[in-house]
N, C-alpha and C positions, 0 to 999 in steps of 0.2 A: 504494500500500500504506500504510496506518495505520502510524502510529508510537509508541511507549511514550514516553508523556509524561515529562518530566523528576522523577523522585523529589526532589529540594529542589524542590517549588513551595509557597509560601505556605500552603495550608489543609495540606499534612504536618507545619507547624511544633507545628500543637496537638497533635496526636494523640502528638506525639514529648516533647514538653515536659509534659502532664497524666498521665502514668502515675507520674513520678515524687513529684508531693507525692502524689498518691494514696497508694503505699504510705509515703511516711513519716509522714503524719499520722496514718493507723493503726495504724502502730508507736507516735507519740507520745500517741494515747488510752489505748493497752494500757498504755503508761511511766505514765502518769499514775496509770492507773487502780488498777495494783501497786504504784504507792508511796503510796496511799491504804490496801495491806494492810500495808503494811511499811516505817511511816515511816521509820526510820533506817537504810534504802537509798542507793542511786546512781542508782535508779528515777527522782525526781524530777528530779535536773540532767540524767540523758539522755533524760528527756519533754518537759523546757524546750528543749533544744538541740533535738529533733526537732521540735518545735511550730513554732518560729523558723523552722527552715528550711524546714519544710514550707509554713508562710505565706507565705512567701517565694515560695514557686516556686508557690503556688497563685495568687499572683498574675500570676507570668509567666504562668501558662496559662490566663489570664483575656485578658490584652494577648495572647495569639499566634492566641486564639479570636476575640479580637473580628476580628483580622487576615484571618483565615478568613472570616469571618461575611459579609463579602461576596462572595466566589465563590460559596460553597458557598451561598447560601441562594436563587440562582437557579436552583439547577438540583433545590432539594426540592420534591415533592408537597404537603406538609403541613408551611409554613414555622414553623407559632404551636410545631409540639412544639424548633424550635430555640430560639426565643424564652423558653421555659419552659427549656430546659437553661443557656442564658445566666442567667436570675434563679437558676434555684437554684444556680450556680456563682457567683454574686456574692452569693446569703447565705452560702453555706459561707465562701467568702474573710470576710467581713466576721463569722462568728461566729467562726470560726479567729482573727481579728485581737483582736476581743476579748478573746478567750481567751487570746492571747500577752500582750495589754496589761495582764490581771490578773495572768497571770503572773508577769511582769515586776513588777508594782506589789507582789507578795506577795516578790520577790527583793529590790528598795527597803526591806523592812521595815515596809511600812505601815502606821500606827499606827489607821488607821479603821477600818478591820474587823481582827477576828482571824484567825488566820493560817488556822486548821480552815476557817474559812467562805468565808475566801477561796480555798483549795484545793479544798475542796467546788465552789466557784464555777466556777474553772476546769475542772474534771472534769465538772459537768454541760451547762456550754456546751459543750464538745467532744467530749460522746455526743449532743448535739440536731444540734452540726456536722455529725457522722460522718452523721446520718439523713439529710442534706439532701443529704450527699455521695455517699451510697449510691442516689437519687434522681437525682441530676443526671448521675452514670455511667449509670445504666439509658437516662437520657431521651440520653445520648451515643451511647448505647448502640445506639440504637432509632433514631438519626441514620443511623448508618452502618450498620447490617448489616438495616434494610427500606429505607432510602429511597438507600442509597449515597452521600453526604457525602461528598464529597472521595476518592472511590475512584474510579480507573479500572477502567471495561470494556469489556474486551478486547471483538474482533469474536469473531465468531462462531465461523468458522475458525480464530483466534486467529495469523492472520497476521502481524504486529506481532510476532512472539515467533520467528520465523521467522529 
């Protein structure tokens, strides 16, 4: 009789670790993007805080993907659309990162650029992010539920469940 494979295996780590900067990075576009209507908010310090952290863990789900990327890519049909969800998860990580790092250089006080263009700066890197991230869930997207990535299936009888 089949057995139900262990739930902590390796390729569970991504799928468990990427839903989380998901939503907080677009709670931190949204922060951003209302304290561009309403500068003298609290909009901006909790879009900064959100953006940080959500970089943060966009990058663990970067490291826990790649971790995956070797089971799981033996056993796709159509290995190039994994490959494509990998780049566009490493431009969102890398335009997010950006985007913290002007952040952060407009929180410094930075004297080279003004402060509006610099805001402006961060706010339009992190609606091109959002695009790239909305893209790289779909292509996640399109891993797991036509080609079954890291999912178990069950027999037929569903024995195993027995």
């Amino acid at each position: 009789m089949p057995e139900i494979p262990e739930f902590w295996r390796t390729e569970v780590w991504h799928p468990l670790s990427v839903h989380l900067p998901i939503g907080i990075l677009l709670a931190a576009v949204l922060f951003k993007f209302m304290q561009r209507i309403q500068p003298k908010s609290m909009w901006n310090l909790g879009g900064s805080i959100l953006l940080y952290l959500g970089t943060t863990a966009a990058w663990i789900s970067i490291y826990t993907g790649n971790l995956a990327d070797g089971i799981v890519s033996r056993h796709l049909c159509d290995p190039t659309i994994l490959k494509d969800h990998e780049n566009m998860a490493y431009l969102t990580a890398w335009l997010f990162t950006a985007a913290a790092a002007l952040d952060l250089l407009q929180f410094l006080g930075s004297r080279i650029l003004k402060m509006q263009v610099l805001s402006w700066m961060v706010v339009v890197l992190m609606l091109v992010a959002t695009g790239f991230l909305t893209y790289a869930g779909h292509l996640g997207a399109s891993l797991v539920y036509q080609q079954a990535a890291g999912v178990h299936i069950p027999s037929e009888d569903c024995a195993e469940f027995e």
